[in-house]
C-alpha positions as CSV (number, residue, x, y, z in Angstrom):
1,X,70.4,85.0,150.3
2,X,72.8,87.8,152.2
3,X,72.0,91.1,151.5
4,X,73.9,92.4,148.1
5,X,74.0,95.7,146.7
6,X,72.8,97.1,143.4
7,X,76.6,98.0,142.8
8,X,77.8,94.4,143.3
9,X,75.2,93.0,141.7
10,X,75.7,94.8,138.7
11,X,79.3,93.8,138.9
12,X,78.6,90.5,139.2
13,X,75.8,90.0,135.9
14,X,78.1,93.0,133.7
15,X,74.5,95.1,133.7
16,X,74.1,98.8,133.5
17,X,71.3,100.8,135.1
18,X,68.5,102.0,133.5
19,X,66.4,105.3,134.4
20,X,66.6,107.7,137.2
21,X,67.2,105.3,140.3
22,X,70.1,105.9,141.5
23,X,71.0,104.4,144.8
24,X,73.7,101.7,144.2
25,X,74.1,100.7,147.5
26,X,70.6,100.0,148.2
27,X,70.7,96.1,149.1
28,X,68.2,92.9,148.1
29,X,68.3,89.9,149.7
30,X,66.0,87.7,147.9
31,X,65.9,86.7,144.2
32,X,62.3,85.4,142.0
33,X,61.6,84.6,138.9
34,X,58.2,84.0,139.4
35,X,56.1,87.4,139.5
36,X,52.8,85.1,141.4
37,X,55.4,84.4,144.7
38,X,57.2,87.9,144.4
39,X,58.6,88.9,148.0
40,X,59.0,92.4,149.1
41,X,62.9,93.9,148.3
42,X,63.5,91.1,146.3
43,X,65.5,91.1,142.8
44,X,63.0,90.1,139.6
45,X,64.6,88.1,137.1
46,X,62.5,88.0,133.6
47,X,63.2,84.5,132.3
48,X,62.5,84.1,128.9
49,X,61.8,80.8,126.8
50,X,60.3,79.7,123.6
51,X,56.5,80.2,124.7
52,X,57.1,82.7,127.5
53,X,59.0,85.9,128.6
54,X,58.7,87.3,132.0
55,X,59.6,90.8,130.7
56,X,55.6,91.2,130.2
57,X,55.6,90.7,134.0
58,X,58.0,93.1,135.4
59,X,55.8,95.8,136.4
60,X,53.6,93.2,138.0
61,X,56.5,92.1,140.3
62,X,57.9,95.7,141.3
63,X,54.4,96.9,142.3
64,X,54.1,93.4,143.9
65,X,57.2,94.5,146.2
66,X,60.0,93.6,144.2
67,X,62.9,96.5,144.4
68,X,64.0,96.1,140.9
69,X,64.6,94.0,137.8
70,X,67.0,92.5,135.5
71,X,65.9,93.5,131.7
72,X,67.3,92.7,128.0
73,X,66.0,96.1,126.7
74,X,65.2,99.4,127.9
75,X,61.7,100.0,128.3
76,X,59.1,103.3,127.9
77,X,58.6,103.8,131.2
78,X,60.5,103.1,134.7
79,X,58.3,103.0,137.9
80,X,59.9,105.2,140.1
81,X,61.4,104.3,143.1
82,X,62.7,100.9,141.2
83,X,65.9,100.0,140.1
84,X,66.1,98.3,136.4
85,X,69.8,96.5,135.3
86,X,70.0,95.7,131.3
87,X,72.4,92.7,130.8
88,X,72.2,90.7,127.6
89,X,70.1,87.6,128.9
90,X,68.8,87.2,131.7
91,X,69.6,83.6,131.9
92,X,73.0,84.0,131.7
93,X,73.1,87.2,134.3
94,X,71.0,84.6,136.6
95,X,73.5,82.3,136.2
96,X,76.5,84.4,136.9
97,X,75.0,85.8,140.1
98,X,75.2,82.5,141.6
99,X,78.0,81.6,140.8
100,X,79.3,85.1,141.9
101,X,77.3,85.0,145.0
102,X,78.3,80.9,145.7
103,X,82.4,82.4,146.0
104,X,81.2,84.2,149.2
105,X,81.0,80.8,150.8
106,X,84.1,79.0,150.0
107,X,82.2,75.8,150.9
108,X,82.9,71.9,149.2
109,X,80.3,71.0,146.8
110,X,78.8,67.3,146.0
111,X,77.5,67.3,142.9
112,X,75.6,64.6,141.6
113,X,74.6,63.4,138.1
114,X,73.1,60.1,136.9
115,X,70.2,58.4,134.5
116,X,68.3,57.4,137.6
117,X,68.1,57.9,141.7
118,X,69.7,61.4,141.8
119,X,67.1,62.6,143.6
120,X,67.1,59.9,146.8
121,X,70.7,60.2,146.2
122,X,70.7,63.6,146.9
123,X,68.6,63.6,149.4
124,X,70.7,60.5,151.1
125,X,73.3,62.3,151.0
126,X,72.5,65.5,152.7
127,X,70.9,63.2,155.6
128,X,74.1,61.6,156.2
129,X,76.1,64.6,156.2
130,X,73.2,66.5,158.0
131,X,74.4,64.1,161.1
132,X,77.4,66.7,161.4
133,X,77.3,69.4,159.5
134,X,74.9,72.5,158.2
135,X,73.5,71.5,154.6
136,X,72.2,73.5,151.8
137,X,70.7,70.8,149.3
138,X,68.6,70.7,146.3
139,X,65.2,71.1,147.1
140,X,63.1,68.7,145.3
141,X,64.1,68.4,142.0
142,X,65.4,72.1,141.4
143,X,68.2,70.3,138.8
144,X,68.1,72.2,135.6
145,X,70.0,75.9,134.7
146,X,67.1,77.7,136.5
147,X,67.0,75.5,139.6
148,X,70.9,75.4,140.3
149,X,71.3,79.0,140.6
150,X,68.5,79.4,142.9
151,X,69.5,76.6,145.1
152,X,73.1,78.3,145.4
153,X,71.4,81.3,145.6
154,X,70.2,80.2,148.9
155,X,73.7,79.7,150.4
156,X,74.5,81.4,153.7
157,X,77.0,81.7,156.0
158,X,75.8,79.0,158.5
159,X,76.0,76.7,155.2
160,X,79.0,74.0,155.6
161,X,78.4,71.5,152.5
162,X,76.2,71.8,149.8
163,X,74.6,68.9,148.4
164,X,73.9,69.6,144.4
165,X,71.4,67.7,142.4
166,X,72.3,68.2,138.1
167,X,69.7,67.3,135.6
168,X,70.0,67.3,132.0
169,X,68.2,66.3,129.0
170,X,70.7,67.4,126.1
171,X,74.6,68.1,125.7
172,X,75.7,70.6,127.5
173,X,73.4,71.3,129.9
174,X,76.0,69.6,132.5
175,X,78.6,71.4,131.3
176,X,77.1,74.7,131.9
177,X,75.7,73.4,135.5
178,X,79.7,72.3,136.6
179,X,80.8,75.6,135.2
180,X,78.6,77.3,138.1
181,X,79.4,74.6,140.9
182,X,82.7,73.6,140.0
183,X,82.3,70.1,142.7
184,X,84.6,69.2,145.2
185,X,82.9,65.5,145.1
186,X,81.2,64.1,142.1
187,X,78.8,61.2,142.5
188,X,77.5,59.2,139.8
189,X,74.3,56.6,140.1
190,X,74.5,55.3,136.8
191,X,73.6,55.8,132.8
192,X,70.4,54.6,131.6
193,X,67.8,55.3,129.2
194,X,66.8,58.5,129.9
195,X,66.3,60.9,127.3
196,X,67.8,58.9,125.3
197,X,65.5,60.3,122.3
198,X,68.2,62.9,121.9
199,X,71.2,61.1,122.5
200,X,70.9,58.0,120.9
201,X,72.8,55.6,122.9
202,X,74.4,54.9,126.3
203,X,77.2,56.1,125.2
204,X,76.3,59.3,124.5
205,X,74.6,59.7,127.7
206,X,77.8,59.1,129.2
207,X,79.2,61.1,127.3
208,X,77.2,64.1,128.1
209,X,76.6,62.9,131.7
210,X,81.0,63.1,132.3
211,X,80.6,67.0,131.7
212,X,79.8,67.0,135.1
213,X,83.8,66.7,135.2
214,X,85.1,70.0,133.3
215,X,84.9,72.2,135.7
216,X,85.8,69.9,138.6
217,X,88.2,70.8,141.8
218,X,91.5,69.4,140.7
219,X,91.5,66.7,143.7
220,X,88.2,66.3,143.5
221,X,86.7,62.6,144.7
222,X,84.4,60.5,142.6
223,X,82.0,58.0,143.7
224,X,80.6,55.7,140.8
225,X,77.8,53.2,140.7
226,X,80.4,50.4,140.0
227,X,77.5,47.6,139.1
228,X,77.5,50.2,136.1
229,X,79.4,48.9,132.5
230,X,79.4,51.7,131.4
231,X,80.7,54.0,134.5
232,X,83.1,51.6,135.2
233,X,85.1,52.5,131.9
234,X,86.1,56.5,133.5
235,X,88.5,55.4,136.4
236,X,91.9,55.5,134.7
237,X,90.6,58.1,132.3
238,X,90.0,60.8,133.9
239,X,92.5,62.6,136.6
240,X,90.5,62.2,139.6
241,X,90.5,59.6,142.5
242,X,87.4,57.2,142.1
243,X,85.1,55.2,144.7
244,X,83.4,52.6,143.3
245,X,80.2,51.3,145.3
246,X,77.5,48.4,145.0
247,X,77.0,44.5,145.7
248,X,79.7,43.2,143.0
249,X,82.9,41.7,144.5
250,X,86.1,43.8,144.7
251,X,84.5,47.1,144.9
252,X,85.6,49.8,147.3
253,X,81.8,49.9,148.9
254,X,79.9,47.2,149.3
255,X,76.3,46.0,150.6
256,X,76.1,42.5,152.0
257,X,72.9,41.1,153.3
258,X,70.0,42.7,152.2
259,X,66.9,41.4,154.3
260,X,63.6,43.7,153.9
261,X,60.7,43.6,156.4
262,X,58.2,44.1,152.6
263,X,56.6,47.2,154.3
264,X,59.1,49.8,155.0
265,X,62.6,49.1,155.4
266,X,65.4,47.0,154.5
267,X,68.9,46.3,156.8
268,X,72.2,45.2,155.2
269,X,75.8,45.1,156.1
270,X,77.8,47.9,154.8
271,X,81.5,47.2,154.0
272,X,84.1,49.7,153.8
273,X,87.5,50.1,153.0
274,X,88.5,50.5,156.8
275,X,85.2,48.9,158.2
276,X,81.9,47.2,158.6
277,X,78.4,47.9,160.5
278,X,74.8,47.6,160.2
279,X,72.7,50.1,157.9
280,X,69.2,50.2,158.4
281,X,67.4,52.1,155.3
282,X,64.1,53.5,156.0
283,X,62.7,52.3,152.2
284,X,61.9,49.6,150.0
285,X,64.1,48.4,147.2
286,X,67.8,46.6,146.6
287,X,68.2,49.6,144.6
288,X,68.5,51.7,147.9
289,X,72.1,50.2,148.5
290,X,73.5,52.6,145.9
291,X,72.4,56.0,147.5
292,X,73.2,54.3,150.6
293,X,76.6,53.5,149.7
294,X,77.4,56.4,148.0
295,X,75.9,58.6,151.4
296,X,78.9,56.8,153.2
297,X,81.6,56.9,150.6
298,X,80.8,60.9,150.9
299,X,80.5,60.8,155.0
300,X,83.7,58.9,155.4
301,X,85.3,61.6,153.0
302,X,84.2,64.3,155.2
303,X,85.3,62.8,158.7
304,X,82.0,61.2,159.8
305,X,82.3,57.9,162.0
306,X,79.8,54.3,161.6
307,X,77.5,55.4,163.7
308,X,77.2,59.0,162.1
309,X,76.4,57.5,158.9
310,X,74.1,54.6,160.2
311,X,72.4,57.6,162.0
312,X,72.0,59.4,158.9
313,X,70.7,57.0,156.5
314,X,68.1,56.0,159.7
315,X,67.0,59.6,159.0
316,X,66.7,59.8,155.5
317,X,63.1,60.9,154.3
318,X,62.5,60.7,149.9
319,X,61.5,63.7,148.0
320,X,57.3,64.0,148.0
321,X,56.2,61.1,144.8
322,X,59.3,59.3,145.4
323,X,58.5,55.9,146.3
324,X,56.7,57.3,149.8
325,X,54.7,54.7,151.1
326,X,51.1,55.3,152.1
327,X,49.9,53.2,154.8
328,X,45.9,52.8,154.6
329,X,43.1,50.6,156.4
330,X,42.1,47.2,155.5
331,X,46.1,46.7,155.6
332,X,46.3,48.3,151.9
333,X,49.5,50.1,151.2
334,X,49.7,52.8,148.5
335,X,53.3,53.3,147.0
336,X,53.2,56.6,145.2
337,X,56.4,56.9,143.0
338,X,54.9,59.0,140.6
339,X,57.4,62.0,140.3
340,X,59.2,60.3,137.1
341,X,59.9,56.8,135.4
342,X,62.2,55.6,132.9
343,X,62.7,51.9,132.4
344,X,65.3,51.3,135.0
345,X,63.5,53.2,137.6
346,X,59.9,51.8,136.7
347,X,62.0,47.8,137.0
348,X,63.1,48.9,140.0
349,X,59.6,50.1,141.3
350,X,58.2,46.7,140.1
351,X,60.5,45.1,142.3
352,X,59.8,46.6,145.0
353,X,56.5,45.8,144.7
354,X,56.9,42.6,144.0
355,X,58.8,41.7,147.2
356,X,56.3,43.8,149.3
357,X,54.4,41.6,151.7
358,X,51.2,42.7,150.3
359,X,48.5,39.7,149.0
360,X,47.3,41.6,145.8
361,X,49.9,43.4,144.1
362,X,48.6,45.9,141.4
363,X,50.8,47.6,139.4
364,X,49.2,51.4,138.1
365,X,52.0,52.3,134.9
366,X,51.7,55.4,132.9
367,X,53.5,56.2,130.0
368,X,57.5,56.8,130.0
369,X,58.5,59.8,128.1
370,X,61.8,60.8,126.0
371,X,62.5,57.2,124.7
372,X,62.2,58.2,121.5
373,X,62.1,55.4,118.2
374,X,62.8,52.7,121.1
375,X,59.8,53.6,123.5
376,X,57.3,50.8,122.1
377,X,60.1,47.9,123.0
378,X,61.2,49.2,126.3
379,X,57.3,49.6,127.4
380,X,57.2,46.4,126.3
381,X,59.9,45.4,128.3
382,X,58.4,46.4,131.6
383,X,55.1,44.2,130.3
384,X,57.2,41.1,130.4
385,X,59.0,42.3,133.6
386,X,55.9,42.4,135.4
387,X,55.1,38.6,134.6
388,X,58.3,37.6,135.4
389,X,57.7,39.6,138.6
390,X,54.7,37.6,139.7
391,X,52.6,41.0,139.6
392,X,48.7,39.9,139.8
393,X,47.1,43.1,138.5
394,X,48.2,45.9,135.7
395,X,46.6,48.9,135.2
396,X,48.1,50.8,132.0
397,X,47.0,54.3,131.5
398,X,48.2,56.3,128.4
399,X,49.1,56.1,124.5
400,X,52.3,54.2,124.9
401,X,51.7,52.2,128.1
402,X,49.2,50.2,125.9
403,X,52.6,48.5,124.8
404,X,53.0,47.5,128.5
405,X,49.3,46.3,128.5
406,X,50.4,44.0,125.1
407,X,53.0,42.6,126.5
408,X,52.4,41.8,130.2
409,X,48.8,40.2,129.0
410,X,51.1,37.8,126.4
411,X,53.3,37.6,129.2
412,X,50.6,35.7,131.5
413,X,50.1,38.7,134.4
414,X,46.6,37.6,135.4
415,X,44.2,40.8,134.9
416,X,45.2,43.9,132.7
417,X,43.6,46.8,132.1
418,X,43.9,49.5,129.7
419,X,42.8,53.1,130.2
420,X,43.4,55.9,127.8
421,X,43.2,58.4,130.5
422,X,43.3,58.6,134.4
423,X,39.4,59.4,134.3
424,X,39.1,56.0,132.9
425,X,41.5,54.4,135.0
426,X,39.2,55.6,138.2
427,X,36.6,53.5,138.0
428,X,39.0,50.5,137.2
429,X,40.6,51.3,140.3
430,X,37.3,51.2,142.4
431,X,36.9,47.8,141.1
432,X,40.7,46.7,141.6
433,X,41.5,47.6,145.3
434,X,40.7,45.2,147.9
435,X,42.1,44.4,151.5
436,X,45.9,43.1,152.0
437,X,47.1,44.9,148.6
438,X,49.9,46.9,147.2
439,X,49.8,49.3,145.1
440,X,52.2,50.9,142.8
441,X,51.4,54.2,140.8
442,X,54.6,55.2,138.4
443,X,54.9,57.3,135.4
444,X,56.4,60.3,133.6
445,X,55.8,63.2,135.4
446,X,53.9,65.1,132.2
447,X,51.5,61.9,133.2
448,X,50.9,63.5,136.8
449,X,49.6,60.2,138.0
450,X,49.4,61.5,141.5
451,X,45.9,62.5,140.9
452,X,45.5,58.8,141.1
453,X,47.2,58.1,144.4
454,X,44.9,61.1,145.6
455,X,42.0,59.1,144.4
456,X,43.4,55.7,145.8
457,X,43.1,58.2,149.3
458,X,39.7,58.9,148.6
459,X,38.8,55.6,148.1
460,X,40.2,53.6,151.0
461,X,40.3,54.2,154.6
462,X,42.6,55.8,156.7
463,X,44.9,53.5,158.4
């Protein structure tokens, strides 16, 4: 963050200061919200939710280092030496001091939105445009009305593009996200069933997904997922120039060819209005045309040649627990996708391990959260899926991926396991892995499954 002043800061948020400090032009140049990670001369923002508030915390942070604070109430004492700004909620001042600060950098903004793959979108994205230009992106997945601000919050001058990852999990959280980042370019990947324990349908996901456009640049460029019903319905009603990408014919981007080497990366023969040439995608997955073709949908848009782009998506790298792929000894490989799941991502995750070259495949599922009255049949539904699959080996950990344990045992998957826990699941692992396999590990994040990819670690060899 550059350097800003107590004045224009206070400006910015509406705040008034609070005891005896009285320098207005002293500066900060760093922003936390967490008082364990506090920096010295940074700004202390007091979040406050339904179980926490960080006002209990603010004389941790300022004799931690921080140089002041944003507060909702006056307080009994004031440490001196430390500046203190009362605004109405500090969520709201956080919010408008990025979007404040982000006018300093009269930048273009992608903006991305989507039931699943915003994240390897994203980070697609950025690698492509990273070929010619400076990036600020999303770090991991900071997508939610805290993580936003503090991404923009990291803009500076060398910054060119920003790459925007925007999460939600009810209406209106998109709408108050676009309000902040108002995109240039608005990608996309599709509408599934996430969260859809508070919407109710598609539709609705849609619905609140398209918020994405109120506070859009008025010739601002979508790209759409157009494999996608449902997104294929906004062209025509909405004001904006749309791109539609993916392997159905007449679309505006498309991905011919698809040949995968099963261990880490697939080729296919990009198609452009204009063009055609060889993309190489360092991943596993047909999925992986989507954030490919999107990446040069958005690279064309800004000015960056074929090779650019093939550069680009050469370089991409996945966000940490997004399918990486862990290579180990006696030719076992480990694909640890356990960041999130919903049932589009966890099909998706199936088939890549089903068309990995590995002998054994072994399928590790966790439960999928925020599925509401339908979660039993679409656990279920990934039961069946891995039969159909040709999966040799589940192992189902959790309350509701019992349903996948039901089903995929009706199905005909040859062994299945169920575990109510992951300290059960360990020993079924030790008797599970064996030379030449592959091994998936997906669930919900509040599942955390990567404490068993660290135990697949500990119980194989290093490569």
């Amino acid at each position: 963050m550059e350097p800003m002043t107590i004045r224009e800061i206070m400006e910015a948020v509406g705040g008034s200061l609070l005891g005896e400090f009285g320098d207005l032009n002293r500066t900060v140049s760093r922003v936390e919200t967490d008082s364990r990670t506090i920096h010295p001369d940074s700004l202390f923002i007091p979040l406050v939710g339904e179980r926490f508030d960080g006002h209990a915390y603010i004389n941790a942070a300022l004799e931690g280092g921080a140089a002041g604070c944003f507060t909702q109430r006056e307080r009994d004492s004031y440490l001196p030496g430390k500046f203190y700004i009362k605004v109405k909620s500090t969520h709201r001042a956080l919010r408008d001091l990025a979007k404040y600060y982000k006018q300093k950098f009269p930048i273009p903004v992608v903006a991305i939105t989507g039931s699943v793959g915003k994240t390897t979108t994203k980070d697609m994205v950025a690698a492509v445009l990273g070929e010619k230009y400076n990036v600020l992106k999303t770090e991991g997945n900071l997508n939610n009305d805290i993580g936003v601000p503090m991404t923009l919050l990291r803009l500076k001058p060398e910054h060119q593009v920003a790459v925007l990852e925007l999460g939600m999990n009810h209406a209106g959280e998109i709408d108050y996200l676009s309000a902040i980042v108002e995109p240039d370019v608005i990608l996309m990947t599709n509408i599934g069933d996430s969260h859809i324990e508070h919407f109710g349908s598609r539709e609705k996901i849609l619905e609140a997904k398209s918020e994405i456009f109120h506070y859009a640049k008025e010739n601002a460029v979508a790209v759409i997922n157009g494999d996608d019903p449902l997104l294929n319905t906004l062209p025509g009603s909405l004001p904006y120039r749309f791109i539609r990408v993916g392997a159905g014919e007449g679309l505006d981007y498309r991905a011919v060819d698809l040949c995968s080497d099963g261990k880490s990366r697939i080729t296919c023969q990009v198609k452009t209005p204009d063009e055609e040439f060889k993309a190489e995608i360092p991943a596993l997955g047909d999925h992986m045309i989507y954030p490919t073709l999107m990446a040069t949908a958005v690279g064309q848009h800004f000015g960056l040649t074929a090779q650019e782009i093939a550069d680009g998506v050469l370089h991409f790298a996945p966000t940490k627990m997004r399918m990486n792929i862990l290579t180990r000894g006696d030719d076992i490989t480990i694909l640890n996708d356990t960041y999130n799941a919903n049932p589009q991502s966890m099909r998706a995750a199936v088939e890549v391990l089903a068309n990995a070259k590995g002998e054994y495949k072994v399928a590790v599922l966790g439960d999928m959260f925020e599925l509401g009255p339908l979660a039993p049949a679409l656990h279920a539904g990934i039961g069946e899926y891995l039969a159909k699959a040709g999966i040799d080996c589940l192992v189902a950990v959790g309350e509701l991926s019992k349903h996948i344990y039901d089903a995929a045992k009706e199905a005909g998957v040859p062994v299945c396991w169920h575990c109510a826990d992951k300290e059960q699941a360990k020993p079924v692992l030790d008797s599970v892995v064996r030379p030449h396999a592959t091994i998936l590990v997906k669930a919900s994040r509040g599942m955390a499954l990567e404490e068993l990819v660290e135990y697949l670690i500990s119980i194989t060899k290093e490569a």
